[in-house]
Backbone as a printed PyTorch tensor [residue, N CA C, xyz], in Angstrom:
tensor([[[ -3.7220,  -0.3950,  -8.4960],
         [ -3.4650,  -0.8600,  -7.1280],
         [ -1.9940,  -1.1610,  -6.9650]],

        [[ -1.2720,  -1.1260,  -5.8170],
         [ -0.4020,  -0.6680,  -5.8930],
         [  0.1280,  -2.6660,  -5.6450]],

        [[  1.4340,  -3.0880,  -5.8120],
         [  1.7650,  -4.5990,  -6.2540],
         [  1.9630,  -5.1330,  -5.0340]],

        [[  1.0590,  -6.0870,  -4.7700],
         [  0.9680,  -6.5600,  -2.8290],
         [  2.0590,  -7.3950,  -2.7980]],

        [[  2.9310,  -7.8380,  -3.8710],
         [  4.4000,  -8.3870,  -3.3300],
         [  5.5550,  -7.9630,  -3.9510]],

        [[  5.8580,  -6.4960,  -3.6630],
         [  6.5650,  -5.7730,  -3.9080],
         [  8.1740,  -6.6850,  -3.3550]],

        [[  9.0280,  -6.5710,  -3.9350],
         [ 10.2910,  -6.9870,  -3.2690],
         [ 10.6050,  -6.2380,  -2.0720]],

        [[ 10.4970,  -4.8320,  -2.2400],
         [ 10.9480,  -4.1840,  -0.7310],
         [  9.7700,  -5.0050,   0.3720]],

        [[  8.6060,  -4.9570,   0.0410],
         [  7.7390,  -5.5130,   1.4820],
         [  7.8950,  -6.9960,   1.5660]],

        [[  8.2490,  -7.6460,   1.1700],
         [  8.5100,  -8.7540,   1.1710],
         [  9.8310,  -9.2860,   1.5630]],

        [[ 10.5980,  -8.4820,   1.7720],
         [ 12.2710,  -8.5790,   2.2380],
         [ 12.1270,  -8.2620,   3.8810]],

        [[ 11.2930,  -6.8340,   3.6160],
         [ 11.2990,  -6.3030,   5.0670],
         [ 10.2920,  -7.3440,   6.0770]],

        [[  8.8190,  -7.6620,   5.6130],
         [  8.3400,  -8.6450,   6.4000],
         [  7.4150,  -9.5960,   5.7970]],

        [[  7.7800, -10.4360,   5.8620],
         [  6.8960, -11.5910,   5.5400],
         [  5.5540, -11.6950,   5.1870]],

        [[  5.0190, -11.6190,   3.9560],
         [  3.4350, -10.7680,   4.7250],
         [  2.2950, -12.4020,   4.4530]],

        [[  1.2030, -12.1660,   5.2680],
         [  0.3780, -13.0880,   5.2550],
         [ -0.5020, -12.8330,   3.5930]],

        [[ -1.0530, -14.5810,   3.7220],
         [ -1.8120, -14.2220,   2.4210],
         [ -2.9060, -13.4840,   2.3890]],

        [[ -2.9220, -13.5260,   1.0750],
         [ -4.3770, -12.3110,   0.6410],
         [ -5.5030, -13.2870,   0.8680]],

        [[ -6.7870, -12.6680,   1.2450],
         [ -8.2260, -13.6450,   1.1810],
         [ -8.7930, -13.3350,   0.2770]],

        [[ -8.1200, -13.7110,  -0.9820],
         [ -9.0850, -13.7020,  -2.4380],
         [ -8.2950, -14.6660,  -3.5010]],

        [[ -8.9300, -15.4490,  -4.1580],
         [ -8.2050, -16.1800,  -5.2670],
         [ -7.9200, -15.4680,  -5.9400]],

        [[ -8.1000, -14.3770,  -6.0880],
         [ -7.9780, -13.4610,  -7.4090],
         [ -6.6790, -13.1380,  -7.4110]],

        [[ -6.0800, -13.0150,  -6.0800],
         [ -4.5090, -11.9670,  -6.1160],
         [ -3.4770, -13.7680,  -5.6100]],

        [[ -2.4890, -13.3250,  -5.6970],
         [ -1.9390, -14.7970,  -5.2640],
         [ -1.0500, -14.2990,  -4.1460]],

        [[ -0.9920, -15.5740,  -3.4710],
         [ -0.5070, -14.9470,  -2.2530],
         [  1.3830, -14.3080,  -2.4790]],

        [[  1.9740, -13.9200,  -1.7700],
         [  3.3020, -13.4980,  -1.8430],
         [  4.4430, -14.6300,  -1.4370]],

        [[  5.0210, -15.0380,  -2.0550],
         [  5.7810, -16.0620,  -2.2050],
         [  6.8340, -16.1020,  -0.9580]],

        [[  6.9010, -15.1490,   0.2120],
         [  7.3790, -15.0390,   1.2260],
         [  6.8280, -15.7990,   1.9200]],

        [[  6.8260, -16.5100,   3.1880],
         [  6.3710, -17.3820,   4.3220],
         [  5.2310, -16.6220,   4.6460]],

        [[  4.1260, -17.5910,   5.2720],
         [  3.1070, -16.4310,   5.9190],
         [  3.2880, -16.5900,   6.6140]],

        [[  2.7620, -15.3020,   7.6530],
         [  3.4880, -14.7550,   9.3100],
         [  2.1800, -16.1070,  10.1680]],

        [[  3.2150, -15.6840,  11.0880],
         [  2.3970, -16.5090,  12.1760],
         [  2.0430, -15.1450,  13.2390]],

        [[  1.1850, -14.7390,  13.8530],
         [  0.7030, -13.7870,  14.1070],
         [  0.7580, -13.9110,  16.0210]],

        [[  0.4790, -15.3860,  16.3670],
         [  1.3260, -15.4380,  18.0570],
         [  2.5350, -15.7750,  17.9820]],

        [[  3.2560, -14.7060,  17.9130],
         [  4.5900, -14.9740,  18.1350],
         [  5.0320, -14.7160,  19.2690]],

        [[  6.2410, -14.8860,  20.4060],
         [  6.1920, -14.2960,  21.7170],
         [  6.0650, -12.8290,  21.9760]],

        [[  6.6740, -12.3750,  20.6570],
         [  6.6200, -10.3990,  20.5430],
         [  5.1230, -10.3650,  20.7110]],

        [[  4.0400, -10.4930,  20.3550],
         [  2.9800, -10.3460,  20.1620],
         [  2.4370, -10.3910,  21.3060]],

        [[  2.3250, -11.7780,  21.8610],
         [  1.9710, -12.2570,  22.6120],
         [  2.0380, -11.7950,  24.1400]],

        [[  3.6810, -11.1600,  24.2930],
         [  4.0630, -10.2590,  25.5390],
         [  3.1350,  -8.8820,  25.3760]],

        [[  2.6320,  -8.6070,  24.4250],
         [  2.1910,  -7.3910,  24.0230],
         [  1.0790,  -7.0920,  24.0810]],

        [[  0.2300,  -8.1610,  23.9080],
         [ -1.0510,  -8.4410,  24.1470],
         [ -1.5680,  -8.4430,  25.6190]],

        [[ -0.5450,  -9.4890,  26.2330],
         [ -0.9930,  -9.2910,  27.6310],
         [ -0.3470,  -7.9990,  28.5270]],

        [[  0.5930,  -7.1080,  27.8430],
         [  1.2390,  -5.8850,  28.2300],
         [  0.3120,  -4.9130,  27.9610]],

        [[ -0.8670,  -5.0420,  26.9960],
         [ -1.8120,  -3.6920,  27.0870],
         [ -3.3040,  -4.5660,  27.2150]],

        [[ -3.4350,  -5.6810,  27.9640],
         [ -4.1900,  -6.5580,  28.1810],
         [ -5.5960,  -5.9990,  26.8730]],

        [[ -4.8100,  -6.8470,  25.8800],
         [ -5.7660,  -6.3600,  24.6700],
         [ -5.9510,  -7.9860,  23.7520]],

        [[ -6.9480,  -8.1520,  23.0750],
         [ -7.1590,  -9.4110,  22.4750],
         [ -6.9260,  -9.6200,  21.8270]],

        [[ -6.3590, -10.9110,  21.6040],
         [ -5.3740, -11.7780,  20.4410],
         [ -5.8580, -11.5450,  19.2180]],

        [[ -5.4280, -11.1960,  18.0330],
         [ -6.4140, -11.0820,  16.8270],
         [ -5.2900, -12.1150,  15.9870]],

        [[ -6.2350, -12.3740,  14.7670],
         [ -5.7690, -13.2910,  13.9760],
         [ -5.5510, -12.4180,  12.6230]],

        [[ -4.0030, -11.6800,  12.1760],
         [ -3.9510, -11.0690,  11.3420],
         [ -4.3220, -11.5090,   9.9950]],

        [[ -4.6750, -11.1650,   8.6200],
         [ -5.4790, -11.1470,   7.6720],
         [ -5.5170, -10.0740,   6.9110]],

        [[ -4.8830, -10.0300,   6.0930],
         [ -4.1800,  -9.2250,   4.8010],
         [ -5.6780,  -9.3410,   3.5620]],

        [[ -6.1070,  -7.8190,   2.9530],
         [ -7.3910,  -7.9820,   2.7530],
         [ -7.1630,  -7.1240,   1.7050]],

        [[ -7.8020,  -6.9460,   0.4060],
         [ -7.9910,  -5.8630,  -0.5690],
         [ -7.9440,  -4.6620,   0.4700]],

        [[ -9.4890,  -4.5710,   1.3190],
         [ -9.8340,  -3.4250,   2.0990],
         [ -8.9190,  -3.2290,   2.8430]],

        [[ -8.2170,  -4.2760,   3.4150],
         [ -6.8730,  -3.4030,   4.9930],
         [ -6.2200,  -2.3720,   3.9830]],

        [[ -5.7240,  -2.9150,   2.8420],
         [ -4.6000,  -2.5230,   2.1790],
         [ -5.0290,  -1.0530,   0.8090]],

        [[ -6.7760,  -1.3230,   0.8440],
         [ -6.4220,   0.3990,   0.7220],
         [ -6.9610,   0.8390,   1.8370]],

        [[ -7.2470,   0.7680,   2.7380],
         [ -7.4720,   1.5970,   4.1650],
         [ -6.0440,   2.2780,   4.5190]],

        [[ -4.8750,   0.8880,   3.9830],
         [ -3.9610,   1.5270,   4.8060],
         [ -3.2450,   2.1890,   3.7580]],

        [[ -3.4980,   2.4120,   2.3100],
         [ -2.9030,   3.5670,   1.4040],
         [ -3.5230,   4.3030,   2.2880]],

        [[ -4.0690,   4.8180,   1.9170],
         [ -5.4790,   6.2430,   2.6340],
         [ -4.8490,   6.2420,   4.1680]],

        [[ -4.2260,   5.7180,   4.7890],
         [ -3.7680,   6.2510,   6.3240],
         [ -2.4860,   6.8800,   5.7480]],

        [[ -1.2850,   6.3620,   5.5170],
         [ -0.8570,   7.0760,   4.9250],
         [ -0.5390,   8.1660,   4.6700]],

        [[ -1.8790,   8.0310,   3.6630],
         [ -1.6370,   9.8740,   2.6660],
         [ -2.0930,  10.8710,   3.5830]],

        [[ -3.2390,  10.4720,   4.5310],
         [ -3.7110,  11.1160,   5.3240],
         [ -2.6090,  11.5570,   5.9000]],

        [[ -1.8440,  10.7220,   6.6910],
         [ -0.4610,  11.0790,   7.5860],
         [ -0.0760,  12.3700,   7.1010]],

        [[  0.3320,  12.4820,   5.9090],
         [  1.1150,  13.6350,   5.3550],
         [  0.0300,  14.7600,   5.1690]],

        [[ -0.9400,  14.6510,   5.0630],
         [ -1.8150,  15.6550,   5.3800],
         [ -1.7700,  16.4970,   6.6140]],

        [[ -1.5680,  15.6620,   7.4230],
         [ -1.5160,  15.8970,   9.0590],
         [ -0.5660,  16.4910,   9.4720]],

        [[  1.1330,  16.3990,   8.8770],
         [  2.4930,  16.7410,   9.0980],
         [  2.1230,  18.1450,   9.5310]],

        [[  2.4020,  18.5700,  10.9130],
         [  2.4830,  20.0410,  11.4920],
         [  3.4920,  20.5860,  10.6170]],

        [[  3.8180,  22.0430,  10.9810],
         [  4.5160,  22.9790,  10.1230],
         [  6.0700,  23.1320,  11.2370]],

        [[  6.8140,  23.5000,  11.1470],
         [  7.9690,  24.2100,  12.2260],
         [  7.9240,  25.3270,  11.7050]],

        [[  7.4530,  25.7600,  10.9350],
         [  7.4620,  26.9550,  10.6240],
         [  6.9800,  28.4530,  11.8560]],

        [[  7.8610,  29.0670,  11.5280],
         [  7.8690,  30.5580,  13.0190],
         [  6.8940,  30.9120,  12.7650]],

        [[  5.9150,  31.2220,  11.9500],
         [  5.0260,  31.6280,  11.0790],
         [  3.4140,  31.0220,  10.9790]],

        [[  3.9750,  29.9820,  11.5320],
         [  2.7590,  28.2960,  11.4050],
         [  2.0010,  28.8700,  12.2460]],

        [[  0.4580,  28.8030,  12.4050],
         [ -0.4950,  28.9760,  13.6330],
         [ -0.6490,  28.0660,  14.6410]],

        [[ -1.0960,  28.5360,  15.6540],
         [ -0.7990,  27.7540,  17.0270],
         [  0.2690,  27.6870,  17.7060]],

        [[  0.1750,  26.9620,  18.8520],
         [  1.6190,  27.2970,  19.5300],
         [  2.0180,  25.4190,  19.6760]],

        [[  3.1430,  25.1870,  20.7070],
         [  3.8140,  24.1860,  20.8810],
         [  2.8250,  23.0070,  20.7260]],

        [[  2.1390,  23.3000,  22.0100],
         [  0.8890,  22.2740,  22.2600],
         [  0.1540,  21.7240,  20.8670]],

        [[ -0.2280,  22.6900,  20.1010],
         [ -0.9840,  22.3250,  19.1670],
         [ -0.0270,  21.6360,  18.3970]],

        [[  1.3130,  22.0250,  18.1860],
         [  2.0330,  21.2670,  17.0350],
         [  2.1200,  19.9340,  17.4840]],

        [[  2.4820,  19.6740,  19.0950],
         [  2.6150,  18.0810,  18.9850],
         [  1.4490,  17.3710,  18.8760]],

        [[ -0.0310,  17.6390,  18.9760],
         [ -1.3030,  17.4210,  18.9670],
         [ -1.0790,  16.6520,  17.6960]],

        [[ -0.7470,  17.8000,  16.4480],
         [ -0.9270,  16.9010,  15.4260],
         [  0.1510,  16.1860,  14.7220]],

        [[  1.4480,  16.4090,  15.7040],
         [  2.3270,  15.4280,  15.5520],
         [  1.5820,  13.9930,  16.4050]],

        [[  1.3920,  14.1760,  16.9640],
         [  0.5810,  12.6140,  17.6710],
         [ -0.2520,  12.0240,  16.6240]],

        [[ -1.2750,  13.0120,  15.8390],
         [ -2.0540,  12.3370,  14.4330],
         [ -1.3040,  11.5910,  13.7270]],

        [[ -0.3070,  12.5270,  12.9980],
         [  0.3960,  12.1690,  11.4820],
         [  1.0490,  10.7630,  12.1070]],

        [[  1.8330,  10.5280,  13.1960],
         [  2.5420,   9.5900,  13.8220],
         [  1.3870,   8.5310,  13.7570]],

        [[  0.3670,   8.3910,  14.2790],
         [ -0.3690,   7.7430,  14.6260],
         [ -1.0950,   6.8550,  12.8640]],

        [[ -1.5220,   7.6430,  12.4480],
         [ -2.0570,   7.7830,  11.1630],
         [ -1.0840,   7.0160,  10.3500]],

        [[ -0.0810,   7.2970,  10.0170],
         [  1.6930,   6.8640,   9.7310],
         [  1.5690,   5.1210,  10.3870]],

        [[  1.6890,   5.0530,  11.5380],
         [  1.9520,   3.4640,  12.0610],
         [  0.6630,   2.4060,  11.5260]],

        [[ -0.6280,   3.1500,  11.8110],
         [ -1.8280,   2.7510,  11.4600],
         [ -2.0450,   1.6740,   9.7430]],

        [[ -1.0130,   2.6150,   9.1080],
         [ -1.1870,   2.4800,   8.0290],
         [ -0.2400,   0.6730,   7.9490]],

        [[  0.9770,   0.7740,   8.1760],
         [  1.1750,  -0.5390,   8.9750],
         [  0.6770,  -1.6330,   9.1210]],

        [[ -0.0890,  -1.0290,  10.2930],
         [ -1.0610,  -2.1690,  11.1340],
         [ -1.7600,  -3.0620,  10.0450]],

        [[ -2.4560,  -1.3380,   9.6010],
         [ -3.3630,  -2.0570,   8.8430],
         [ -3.2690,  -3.2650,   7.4130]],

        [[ -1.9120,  -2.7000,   6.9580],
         [ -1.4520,  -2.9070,   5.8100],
         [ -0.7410,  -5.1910,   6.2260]],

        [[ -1.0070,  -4.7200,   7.5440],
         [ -0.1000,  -6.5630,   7.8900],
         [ -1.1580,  -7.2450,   7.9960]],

        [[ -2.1530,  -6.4860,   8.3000],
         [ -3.8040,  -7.3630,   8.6190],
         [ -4.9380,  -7.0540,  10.0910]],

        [[ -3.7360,  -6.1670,  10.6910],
         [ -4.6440,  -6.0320,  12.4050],
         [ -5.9630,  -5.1360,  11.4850]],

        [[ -6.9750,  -5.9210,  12.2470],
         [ -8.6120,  -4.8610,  12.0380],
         [ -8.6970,  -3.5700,  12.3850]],

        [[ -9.2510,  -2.6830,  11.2910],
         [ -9.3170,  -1.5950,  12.2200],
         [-10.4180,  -1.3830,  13.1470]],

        [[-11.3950,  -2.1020,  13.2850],
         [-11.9190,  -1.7300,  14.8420],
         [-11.0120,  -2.5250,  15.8120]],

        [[-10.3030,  -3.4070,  15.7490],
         [ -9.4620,  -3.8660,  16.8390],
         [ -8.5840,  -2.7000,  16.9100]],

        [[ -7.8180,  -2.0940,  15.9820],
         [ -7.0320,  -0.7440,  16.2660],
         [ -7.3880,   0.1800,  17.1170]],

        [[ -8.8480,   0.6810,  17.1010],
         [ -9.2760,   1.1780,  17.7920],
         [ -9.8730,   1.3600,  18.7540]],

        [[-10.1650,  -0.5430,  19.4960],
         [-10.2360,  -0.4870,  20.6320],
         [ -8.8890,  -0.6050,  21.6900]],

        [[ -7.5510,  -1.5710,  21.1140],
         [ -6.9380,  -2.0260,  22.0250],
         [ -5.4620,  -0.5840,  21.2740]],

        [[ -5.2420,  -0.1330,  20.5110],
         [ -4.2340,   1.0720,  20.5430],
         [ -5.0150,   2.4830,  20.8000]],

        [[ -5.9790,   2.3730,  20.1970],
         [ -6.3130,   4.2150,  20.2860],
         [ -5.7010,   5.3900,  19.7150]],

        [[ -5.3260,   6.1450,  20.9110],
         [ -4.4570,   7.2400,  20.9580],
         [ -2.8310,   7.0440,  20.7230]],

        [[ -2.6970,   6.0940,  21.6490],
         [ -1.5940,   5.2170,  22.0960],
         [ -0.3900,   5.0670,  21.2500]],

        [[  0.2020,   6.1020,  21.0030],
         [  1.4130,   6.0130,  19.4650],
         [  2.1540,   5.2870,  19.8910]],

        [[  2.5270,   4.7440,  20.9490],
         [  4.0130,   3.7680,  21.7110],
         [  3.0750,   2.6300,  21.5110]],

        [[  1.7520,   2.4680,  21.7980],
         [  1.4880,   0.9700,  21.6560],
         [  1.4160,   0.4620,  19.9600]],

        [[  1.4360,   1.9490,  18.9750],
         [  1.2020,   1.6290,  17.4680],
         [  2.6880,   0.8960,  17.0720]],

        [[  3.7530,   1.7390,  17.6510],
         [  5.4520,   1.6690,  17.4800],
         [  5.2820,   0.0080,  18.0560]],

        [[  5.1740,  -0.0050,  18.9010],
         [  5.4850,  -1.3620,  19.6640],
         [  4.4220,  -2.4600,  18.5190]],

        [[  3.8080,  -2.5810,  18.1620],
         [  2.5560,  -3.5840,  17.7090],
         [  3.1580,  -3.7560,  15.7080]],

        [[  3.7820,  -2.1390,  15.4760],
         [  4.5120,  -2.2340,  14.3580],
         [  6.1880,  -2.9320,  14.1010]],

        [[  6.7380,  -2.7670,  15.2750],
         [  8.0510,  -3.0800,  15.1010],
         [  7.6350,  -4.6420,  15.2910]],

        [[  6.9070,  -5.5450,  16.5600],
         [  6.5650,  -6.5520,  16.3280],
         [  6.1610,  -7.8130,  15.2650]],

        [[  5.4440,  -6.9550,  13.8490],
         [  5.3140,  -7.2580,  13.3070],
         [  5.8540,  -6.9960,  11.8290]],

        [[  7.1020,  -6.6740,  11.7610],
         [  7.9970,  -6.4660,  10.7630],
         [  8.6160,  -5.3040,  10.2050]],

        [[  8.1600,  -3.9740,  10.9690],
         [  8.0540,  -2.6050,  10.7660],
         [  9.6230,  -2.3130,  10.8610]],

        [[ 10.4010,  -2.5390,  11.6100],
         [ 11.7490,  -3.0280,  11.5570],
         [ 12.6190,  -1.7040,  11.7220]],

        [[ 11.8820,  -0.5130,  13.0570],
         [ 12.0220,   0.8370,  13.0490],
         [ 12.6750,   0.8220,  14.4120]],

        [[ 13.9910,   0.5600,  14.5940],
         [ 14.2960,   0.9250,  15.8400],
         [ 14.9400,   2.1830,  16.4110]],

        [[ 14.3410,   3.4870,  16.2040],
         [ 15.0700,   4.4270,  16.3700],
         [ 15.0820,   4.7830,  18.2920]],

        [[ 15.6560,   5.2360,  18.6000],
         [ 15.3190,   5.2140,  19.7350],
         [ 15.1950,   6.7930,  20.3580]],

        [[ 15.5090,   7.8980,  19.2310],
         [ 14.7800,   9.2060,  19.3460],
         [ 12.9610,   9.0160,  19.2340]],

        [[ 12.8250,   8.1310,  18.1890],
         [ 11.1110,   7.8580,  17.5660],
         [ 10.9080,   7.3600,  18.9720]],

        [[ 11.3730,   6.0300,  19.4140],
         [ 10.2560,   5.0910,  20.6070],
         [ 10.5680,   6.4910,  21.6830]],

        [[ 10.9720,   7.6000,  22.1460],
         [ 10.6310,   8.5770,  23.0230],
         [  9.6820,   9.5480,  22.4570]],

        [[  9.7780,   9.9020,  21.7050],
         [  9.0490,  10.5910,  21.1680],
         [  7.6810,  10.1860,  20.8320]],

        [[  7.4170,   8.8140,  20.3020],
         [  6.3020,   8.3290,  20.5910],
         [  5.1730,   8.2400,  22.0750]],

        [[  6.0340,   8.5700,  23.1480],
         [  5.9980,   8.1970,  24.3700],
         [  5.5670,   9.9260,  24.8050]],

        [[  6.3430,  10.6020,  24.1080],
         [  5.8600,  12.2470,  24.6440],
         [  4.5640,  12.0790,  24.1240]],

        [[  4.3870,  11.8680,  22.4670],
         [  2.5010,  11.9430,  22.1450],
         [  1.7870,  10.7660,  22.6620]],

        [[  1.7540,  10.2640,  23.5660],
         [  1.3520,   8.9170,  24.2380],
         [  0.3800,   9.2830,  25.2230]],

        [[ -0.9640,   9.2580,  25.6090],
         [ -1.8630,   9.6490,  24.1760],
         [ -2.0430,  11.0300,  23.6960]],

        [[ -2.1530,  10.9340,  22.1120],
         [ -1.8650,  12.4370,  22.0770],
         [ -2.8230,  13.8240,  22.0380]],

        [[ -4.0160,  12.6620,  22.8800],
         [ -5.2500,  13.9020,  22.9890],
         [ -4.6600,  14.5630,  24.4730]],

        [[ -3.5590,  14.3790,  25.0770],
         [ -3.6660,  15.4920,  26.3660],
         [ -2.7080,  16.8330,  25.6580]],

        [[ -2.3450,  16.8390,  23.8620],
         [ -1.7400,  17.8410,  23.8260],
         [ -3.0350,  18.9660,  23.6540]],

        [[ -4.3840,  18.8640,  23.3200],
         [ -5.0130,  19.3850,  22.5530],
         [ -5.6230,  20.4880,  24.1520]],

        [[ -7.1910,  21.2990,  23.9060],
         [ -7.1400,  22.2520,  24.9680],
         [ -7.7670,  21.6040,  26.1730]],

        [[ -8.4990,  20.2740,  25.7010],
         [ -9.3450,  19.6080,  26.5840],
         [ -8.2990,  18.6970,  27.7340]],

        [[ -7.2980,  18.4380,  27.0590],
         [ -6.4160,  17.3770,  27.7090],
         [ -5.1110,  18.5780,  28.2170]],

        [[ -4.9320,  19.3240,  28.0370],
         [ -4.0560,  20.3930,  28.2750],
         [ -5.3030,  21.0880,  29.7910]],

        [[ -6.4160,  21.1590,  29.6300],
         [ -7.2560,  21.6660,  30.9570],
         [ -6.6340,  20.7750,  32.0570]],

        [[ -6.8870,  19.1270,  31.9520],
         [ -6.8100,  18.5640,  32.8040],
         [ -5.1330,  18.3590,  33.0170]],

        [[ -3.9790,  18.7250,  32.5940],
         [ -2.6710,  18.3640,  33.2360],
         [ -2.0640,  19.6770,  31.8390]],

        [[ -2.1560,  20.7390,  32.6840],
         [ -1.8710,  22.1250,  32.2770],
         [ -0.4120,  22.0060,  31.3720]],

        [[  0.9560,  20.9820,  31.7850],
         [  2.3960,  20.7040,  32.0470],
         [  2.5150,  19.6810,  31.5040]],

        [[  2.3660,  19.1470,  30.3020],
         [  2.4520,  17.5910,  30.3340],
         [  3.8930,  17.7180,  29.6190]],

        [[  4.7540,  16.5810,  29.8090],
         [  6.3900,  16.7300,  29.5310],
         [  6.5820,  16.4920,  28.0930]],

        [[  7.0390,  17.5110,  27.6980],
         [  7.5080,  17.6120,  26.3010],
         [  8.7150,  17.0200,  25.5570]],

        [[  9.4530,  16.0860,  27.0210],
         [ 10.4550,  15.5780,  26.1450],
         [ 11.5810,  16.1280,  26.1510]],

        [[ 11.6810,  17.7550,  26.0180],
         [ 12.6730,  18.8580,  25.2710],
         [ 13.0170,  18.2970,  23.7580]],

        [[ 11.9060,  17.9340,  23.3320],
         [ 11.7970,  18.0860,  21.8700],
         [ 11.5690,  19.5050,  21.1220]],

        [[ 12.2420,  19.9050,  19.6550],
         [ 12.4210,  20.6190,  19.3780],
         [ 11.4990,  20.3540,  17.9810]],

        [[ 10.5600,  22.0060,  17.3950],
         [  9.8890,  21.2010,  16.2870],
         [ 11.0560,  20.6710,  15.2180]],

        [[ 11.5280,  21.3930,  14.4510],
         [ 12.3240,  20.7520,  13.7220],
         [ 13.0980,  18.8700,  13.8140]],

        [[ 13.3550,  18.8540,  15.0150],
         [ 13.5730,  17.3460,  15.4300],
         [ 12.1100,  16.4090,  15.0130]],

        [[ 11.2440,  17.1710,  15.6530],
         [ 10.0380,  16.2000,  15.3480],
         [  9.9070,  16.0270,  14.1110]],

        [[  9.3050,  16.9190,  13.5580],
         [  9.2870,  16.7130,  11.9720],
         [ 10.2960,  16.1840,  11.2210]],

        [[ 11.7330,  15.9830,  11.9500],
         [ 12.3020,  15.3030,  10.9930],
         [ 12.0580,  13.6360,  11.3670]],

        [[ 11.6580,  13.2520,  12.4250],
         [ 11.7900,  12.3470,  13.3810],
         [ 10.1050,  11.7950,  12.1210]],

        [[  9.2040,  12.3480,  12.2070],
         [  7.9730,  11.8350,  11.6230],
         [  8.0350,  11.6590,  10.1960]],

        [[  9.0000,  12.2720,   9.3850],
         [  9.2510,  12.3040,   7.9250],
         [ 10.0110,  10.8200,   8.0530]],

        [[ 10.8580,   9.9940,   8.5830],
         [ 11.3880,   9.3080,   8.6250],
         [ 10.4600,   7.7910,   9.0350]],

        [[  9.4100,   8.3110,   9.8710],
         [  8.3690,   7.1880,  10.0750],
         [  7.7100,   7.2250,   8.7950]],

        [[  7.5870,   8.1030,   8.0190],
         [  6.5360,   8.0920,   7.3510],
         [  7.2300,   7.5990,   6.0030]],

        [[  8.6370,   7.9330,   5.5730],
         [  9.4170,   7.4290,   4.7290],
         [  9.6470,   6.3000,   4.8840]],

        [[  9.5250,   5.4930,   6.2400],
         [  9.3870,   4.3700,   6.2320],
         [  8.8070,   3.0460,   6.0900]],

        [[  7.1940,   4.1170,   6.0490],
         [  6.0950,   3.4210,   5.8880],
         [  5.7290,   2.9150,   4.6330]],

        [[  6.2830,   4.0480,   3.5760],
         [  6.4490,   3.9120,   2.6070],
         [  7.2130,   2.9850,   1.6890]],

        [[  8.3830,   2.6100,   2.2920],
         [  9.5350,   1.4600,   2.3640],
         [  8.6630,   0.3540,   2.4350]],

        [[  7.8630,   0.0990,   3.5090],
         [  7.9190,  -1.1900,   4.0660],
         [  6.6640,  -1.6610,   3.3750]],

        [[  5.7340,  -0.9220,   2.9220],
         [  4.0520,  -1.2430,   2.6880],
         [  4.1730,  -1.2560,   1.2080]],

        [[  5.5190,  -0.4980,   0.6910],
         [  5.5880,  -0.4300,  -1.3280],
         [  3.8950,   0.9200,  -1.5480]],

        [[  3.4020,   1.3970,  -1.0810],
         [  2.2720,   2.3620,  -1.3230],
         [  3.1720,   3.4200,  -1.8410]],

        [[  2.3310,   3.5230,  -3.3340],
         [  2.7050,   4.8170,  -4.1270],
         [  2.6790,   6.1670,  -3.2230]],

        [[  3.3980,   7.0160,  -3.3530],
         [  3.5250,   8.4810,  -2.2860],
         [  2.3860,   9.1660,  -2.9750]],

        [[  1.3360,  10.0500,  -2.2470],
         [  0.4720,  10.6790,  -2.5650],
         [  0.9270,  12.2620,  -3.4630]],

        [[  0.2510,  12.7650,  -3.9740],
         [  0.9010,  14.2190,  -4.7580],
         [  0.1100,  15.2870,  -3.2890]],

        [[ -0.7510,  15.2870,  -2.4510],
         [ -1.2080,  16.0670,  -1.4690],
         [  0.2010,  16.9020,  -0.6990]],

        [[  0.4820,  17.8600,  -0.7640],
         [  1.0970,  18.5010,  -0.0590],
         [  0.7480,  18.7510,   1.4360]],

        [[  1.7930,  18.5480,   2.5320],
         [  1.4490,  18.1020,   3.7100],
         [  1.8750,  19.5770,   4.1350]],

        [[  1.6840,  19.5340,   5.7600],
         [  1.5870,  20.9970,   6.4290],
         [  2.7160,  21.7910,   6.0030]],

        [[  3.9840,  20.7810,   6.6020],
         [  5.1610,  21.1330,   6.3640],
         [  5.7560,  21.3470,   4.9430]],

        [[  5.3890,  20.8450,   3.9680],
         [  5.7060,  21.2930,   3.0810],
         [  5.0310,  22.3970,   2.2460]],

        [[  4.1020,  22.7990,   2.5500],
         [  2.8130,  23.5360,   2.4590],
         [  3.5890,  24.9620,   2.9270]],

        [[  3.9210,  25.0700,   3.7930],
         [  4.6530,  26.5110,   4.3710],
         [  5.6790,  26.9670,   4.1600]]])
């Protein structure tokens, strides 16, 4: 298991204690979880207050989001199948999957994840930087906002709004833009990197 008070995660954010005598908690402060960031945020996607809680299970749920992420990484490749649409589809996953891991890793539940973020990659960015994620790029928070939510890239959500704005994102930008969330995730959570070869590196 990978060391829940790694110096890098513990520099970057404060993390709450573990709920087991077995592990000891991390000698960093524990978070206070209404903070005003939170709190504006909560009532900004009128979603319910949760009481974060750092758990054996969050924390391999959120290895396994993660690795998944890089599973997910679309290709830029000229060569790759599908066209635009489909690539940001599963740029909206890996992104999503990527922040999730986060969430999960600070203590938010994942059925609370999945009622009050969803799809919602700007509300994952926003709910992560809040809570210690410490990612202010400001190519990522647009780009999060193009896959926002990122089921209208797919054919069902592409029926209903044929045009949806792409941003003038370029693949190569994206993928470098998601390697950097995901390198970050990695930074901040201390989770060993998976050996799974992801799309992009795959091609």
């Amino acid at each position: 298991m990978d060391n829940f008070a790694s110096a890098t995660s513990q520099h970057v954010f404060p993390r709450a204690s573990i709920n087991s005598t077995r592990i000891p908690a991390p000698a960093a402060p524990v978070i206070e979880p209404h903070t005003s960031t939170l709190t504006a945020l909560w009532k900004m996607y009128a979603a319910e207050p949760v009481q974060l809680r750092r758990s054996r299970e969050g924390r391999a749920l959120s290895r396994a989001r993660i690795h998944r992420a890089e599973g997910f990484m679309p290709s830029c490749d000229r060569d790759a199948p599908g066209d635009f649409s489909s690539f940001l589809y599963f740029a909206g996953i890996t992104a999503q999957l990527a922040l999730s891991s986060h969430l999960l890793d600070v203590g938010f539940p994942d059925d609370w994840c999945a009622r009050h973020v969803g799809l919602h990659v700007s509300r994952s960015l926003a709910y992560a930087n809040a809570t210690g994620f410490g990612y202010e790029c400001g190519n990522t928070a647009r780009l999060a906002q193009v896959l926002c939510p990122y089921w209208k890239w797919n054919p069902s959500g592409l029926a209903e709004n044929p045009e949806p704005d792409d941003g003038g994102f370029q693949a190569e930008e994206v993928v470098t833009l998601l390697r950097g969330v995901i390198d970050h995730v990695y930074l901040v959570t201390g989770h060993r990197r998976s050996n799974r070869r992801s799309r992009v590196d795959a091609s």
